[in-house]
N, C-alpha and C positions, 0 to 999 in steps of 0.2 A: 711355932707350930707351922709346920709345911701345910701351905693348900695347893690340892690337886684337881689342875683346871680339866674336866673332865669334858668331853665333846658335845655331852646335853649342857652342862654349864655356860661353856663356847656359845652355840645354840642358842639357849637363852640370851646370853649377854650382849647376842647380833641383834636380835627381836627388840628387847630394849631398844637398841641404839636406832634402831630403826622407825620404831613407834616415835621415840624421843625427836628425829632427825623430822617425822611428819610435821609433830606436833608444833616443834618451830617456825617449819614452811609455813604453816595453817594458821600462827601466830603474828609473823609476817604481812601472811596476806590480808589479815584484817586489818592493821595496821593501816597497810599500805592504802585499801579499800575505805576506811576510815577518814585516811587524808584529800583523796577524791572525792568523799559523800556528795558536794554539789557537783562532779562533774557532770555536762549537759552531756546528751546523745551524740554521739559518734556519728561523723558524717560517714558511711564511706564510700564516699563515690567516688568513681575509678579516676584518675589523669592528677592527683593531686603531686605538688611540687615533689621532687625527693630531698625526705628526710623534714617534712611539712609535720607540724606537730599543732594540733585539735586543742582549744583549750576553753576551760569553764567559763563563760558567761559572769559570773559572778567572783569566783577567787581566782580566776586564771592560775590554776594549778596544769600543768601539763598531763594529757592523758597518755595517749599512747599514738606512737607515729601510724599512721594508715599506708606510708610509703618508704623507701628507701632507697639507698643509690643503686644496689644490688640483689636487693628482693623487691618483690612486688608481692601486695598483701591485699587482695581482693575480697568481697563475701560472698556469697554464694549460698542464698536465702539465708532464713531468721538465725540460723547458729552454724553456718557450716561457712569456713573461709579456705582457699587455696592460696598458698605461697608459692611463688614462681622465681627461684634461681635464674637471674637476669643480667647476664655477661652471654649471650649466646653467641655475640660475635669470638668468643675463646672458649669455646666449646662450653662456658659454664664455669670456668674454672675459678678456685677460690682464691682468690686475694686475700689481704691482710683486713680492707675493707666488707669483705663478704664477710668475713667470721665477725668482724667489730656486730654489722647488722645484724647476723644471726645471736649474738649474745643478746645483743638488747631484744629481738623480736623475743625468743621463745625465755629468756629472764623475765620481761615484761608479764608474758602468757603465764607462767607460773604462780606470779606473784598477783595476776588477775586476771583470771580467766576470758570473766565478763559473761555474757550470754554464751560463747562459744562451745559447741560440745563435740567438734570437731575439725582437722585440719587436714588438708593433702598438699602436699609436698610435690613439684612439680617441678624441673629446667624446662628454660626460656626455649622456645626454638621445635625442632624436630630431628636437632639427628646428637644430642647429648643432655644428660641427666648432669651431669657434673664429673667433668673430666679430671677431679683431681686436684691441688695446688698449685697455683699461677710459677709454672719453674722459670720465668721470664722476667717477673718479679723479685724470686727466688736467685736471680744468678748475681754474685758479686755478695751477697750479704755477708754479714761478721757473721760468725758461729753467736755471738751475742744480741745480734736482729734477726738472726733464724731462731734464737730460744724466746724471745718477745713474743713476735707474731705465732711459733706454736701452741705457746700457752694461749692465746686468744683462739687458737682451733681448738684446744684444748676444751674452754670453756661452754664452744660452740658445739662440740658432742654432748658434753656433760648437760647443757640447760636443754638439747634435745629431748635427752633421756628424762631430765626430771620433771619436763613438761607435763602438767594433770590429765592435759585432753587427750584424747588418743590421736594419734598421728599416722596415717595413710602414705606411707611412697608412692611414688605414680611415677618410675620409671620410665623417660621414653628418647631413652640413647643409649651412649657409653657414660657409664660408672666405673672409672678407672679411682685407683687409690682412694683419697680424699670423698671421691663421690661414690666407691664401695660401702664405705667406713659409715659415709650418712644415711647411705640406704639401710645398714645393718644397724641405726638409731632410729626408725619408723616401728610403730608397733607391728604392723605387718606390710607387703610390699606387693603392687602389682605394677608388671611391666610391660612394654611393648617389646614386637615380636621380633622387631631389629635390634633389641638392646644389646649391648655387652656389658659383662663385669672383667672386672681383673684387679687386684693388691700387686701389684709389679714394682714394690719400693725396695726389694733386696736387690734388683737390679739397679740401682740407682747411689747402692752402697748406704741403705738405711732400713730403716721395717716401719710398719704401719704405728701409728702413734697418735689414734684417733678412735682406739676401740675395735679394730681389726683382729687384731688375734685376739678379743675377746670376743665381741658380736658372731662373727664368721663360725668360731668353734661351739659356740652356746648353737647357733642356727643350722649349723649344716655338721655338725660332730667334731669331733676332736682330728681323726685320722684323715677326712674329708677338707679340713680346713688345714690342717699341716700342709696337704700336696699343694695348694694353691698359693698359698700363702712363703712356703720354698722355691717353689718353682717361678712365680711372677705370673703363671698362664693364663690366658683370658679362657673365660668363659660364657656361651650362650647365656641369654633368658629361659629357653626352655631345660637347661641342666642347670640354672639357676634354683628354679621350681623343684624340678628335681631333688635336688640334693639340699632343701627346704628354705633356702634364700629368700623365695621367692615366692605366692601362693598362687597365682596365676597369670596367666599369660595370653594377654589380647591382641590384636591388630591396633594399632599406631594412632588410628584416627578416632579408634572408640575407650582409648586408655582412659581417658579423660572425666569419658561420661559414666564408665564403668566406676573408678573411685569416686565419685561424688557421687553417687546414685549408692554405694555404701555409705561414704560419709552421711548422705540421708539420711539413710537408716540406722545409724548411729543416734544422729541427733534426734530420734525419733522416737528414742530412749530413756530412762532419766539419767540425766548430766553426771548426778552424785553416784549412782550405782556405776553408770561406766565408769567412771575415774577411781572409784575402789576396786574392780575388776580389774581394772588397770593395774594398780599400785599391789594388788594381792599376788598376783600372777610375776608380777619383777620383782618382787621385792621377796617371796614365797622360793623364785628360783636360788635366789642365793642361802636358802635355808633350809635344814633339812625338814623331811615331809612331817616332822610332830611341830615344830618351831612356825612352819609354812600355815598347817591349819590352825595353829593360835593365833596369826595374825591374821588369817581369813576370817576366825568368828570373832573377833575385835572390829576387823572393819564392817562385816555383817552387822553385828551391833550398833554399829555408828549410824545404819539408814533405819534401825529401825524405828527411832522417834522425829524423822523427818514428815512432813507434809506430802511430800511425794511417795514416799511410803502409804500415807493415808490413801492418797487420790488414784493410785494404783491399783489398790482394791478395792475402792469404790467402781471407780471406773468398769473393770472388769462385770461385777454384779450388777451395774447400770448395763452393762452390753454398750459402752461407748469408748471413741479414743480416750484414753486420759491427756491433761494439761500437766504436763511436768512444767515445773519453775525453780527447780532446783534448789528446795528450802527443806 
């Protein structure tokens, strides 16, 4: 008997897999959270060694690094931390070791969150965002250490994206290739007014391979991201925004305070609800719109016997902030 895989079928059998793909994470991350149970309080004060790893008091189970060789992992009050891309003296650009760091940071953040309920994303410096892949690094390698190290950039879009908290760009330079790619892994992006972008890897005799001809055409269209994306051409921040890269566009000095003054207000939220908002909205685009709102009223359902749920509405009828704890 023939079966005919029919496009709601499809449909469905994506929702599945993708409920199925949470539920593991979710499984995981207890897990994971479980084997920490005694870890003590996280220092994070700023100047800690790189690549300094915080450990329990009692089982010396390793928590999580507060430092790196090539991010800088600072907090920025009770739930709100900024990541700073920290090679400014090469404009930003990514190493073999920046993608290692970025796996472990944002794997880490997936697998526990912790208090955080959100992130901005930041280059070192003032006149680059992340220029891109270290091609100085890059020169002389075997076609066999260039498929290594990609796969490690590979990785380092991929744990972007499946990051729970929502994640802020804070654009404030050149975002060439590689530092394109990661801007278009941010849930949304604000930039400074000197920034540039550009994908210029067909010139180089390769294409993007970091999410580029995907992110770029989901964000700014399909026939919008072909020109760019063919051509190599750089592009403004303000025809960033424009052509939806980008959601707005600040002066240089106040980028900063503008994404964490969102980030605030993020975290000002409850933690669980944003990160379903989150997960609804990604995971909904690649579904058609009957399949998209079956998993929105699935993860709707999921806050609705939370405690934050409760205190939500108490709050409100109190006439008072509520305490979200993200339970």
């Amino acid at each position: 008997m023939k079966v005919v895989l029919t496009l709601e079928f499809l449909g469905r059998l994506i929702l599945c897999l993708s409920l199925a793909t949470e539920a593991r994470r979710l499984c995981m991350q207890r897990r994971f959270i479980q084997r920490r149970r005694d870890c003590s309080a996280l220092d994070w004060t700023i100047g800690n060694a790189a690549g300094q790893w915080l450990y329990s008091s009692n089982e010396g189970i390793a928590c999580m690094k507060t430092s790196y060789a090539t991010i800088r992992f600072d907090r920025h009050g009770p739930h709100v931390a900024l990541a700073t891309l920290q090679r400014p003296e090469v404009f930003n650009a990514m190493n073999t070791q920046m993608g290692l760091d970025g796996v472990d940071l944002f794997e880490s953040l997936a697998l526990d969150p912790q208090d955080l309920r959100c992130i901005v994303l930041t280059g070192g410096g003032d006149k680059a965002f992340c220029s891109g892949a270290d091609l100085k690094e890059r020169k002389g390698m075997t076609d066999a250490a260039w498929a290594r190290q990609h796969l490690v950039f590979e990785r380092f879009v991929r744990a972007m994206l499946d990051c729970p908290i929502p994640l802020i760009g804070a654009v404030n330079g050149i975002a060439y290739g590689g530092g394109c790619e990661i801007t278009g892994c941010c849930d949304f992006v604000y930039a400074a007014k000197h920034a540039r972008f550009a994908l210029p890897e067909v010139k180089l005799g390769i294409m993007p391979g970091a999410g580029g001809t995907q992110n770029m055409a989901r964000a700014m269209g399909e026939r919008r991201a072909k020109e760019l994306l063919l051509t190599g051409r750089p592009f403004t921040a303000q025809q960033a925004a424009h052509w939806g890269l980008v959601n707005d566009v600040v002066d240089g000095p106040l980028l900063l305070e503008k994404a964490l003054e969102t980030a605030a207000a993020i975290a000002a939220n409850a933690p669980l609800s944003t990160r379903q908002v989150k997960q609804s909205v990604t995971r909904g685009l690649r579904m058609s719109l009957s399949d998209g709102l079956a998993f929105e009223i699935e993860a709707y359902n999921r806050l609705v016997p939370t405690e934050d749920r409760v205190e939500g509405v108490l709050a409100f009828n109190e006439k008072r902030t509520p305490v979200f704890k993200g339970r």
